[in-house]
matplotlib code that plots the C-alpha trace (Angstrom):
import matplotlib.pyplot as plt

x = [18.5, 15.4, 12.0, 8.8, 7.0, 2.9, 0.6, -2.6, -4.6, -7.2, -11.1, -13.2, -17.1, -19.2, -19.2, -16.5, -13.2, -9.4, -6.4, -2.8, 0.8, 3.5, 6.4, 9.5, 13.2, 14.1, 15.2, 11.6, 10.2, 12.0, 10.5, 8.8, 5.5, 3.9, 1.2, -1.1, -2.4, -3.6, -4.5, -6.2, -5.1, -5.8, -6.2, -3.8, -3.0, -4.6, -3.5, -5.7, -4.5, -0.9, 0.3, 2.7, 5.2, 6.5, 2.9, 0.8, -2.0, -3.7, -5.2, -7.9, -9.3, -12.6, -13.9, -12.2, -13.0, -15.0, -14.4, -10.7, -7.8, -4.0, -1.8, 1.7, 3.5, 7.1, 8.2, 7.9, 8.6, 5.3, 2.5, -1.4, -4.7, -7.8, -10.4, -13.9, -17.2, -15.8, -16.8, -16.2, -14.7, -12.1, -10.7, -7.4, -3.6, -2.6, 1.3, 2.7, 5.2, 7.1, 8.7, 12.0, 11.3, 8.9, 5.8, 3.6, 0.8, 0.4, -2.3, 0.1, 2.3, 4.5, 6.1, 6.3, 10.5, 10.4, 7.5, 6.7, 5.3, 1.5, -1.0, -4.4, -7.2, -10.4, -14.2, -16.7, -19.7]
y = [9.8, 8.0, 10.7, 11.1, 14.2, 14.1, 17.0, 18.3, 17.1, 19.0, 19.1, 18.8, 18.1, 14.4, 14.7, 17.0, 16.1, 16.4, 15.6, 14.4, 14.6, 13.1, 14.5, 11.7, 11.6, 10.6, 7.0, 6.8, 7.8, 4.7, 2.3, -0.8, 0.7, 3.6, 3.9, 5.4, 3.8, 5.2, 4.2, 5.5, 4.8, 2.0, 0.4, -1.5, 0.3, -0.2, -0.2, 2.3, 2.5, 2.0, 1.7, -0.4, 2.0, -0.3, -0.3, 2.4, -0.7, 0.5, -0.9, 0.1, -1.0, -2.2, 1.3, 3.5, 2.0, 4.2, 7.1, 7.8, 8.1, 7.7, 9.1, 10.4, 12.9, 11.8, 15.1, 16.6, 12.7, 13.3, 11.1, 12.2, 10.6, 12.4, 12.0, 12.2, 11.7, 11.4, 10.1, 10.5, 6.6, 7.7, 9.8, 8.5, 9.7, 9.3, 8.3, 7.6, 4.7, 3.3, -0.4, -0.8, -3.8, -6.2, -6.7, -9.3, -7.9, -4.2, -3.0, -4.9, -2.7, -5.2, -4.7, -1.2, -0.1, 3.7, 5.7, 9.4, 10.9, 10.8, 14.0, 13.8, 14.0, 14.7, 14.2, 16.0, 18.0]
z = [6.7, 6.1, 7.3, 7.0, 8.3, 8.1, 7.9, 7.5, 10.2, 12.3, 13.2, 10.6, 11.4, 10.1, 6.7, 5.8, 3.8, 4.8, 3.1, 4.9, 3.5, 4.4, 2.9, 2.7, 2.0, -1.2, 0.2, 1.3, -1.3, -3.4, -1.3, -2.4, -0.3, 1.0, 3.5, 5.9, 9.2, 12.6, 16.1, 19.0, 23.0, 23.6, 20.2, 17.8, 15.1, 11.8, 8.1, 6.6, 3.0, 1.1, -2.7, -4.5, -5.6, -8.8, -10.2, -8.3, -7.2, -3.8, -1.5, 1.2, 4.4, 5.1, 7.3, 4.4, 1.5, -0.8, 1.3, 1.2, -1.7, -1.3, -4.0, -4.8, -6.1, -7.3, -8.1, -4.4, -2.4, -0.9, -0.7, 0.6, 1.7, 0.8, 2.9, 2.5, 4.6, 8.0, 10.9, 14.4, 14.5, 12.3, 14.9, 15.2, 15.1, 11.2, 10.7, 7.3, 7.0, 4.2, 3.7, 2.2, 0.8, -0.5, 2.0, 2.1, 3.8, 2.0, 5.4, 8.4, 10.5, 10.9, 7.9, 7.7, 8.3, 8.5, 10.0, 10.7, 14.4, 13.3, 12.9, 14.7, 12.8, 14.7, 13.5, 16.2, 15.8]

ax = plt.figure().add_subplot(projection="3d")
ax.plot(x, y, z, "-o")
ax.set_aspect("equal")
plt.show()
């Protein structure tokens, strides 16, 4: 079975750093793409960061850029974002996806296939 199971999140005050991982089946892990997005109620949800698993290029939204680093580990079929200087907008629920093919669009939802149930991350004072 294809499954991915994030962790990690929690409350961490403006400023601070956290770091999610979503640990993934094997088949996952061979995808053509790996990725983090989030939403809050309410809200569409929005690619946050994902990598190109044949040649390890990233790429970052707009709000995260700068701040926040996706990587994997091969060895364990995990893959993490590390976040730094928070802020309350990026409150969100965190999920972890990952495409089982070629996507087009490396931040769009759309063509994620497999996804995990989402941590919450919270930035509050």
């Amino acid at each position: 079975q294809v499954q991915l199971v994030e962790s990690g999140g929690g409350l961490v005050r403006p400023g601070g750093s956290l770091t999610l991982s979503c640990a993934t089946t094997g088949f996952a892990a061979d995808s053509y793409a790996l990725g983090w997005f989030r939403q809050a109620p309410g809200k569409e949800r929005e690619g946050v960061s994902s990598m190109n698993t044949r040649d390890d290029r990233t790429f970052y939204s707009r709000s995260v850029k700068g701040r926040f680093t996706i990587s994997r580990d091969n060895a364990k079929n995990t893959i993490y974002l590390r976040m730094n200087n928070l802020k309350p907008e990026d409150t969100e629920v965190y999920s972890c996806a990952a495409s089982k093919g070629f996507v087009a669009r490396e931040l769009d939802f759309h063509h994620y296939d497999y996804w995990g149930r989402g941590t919450q991350v919270t930035v509050s004072s």
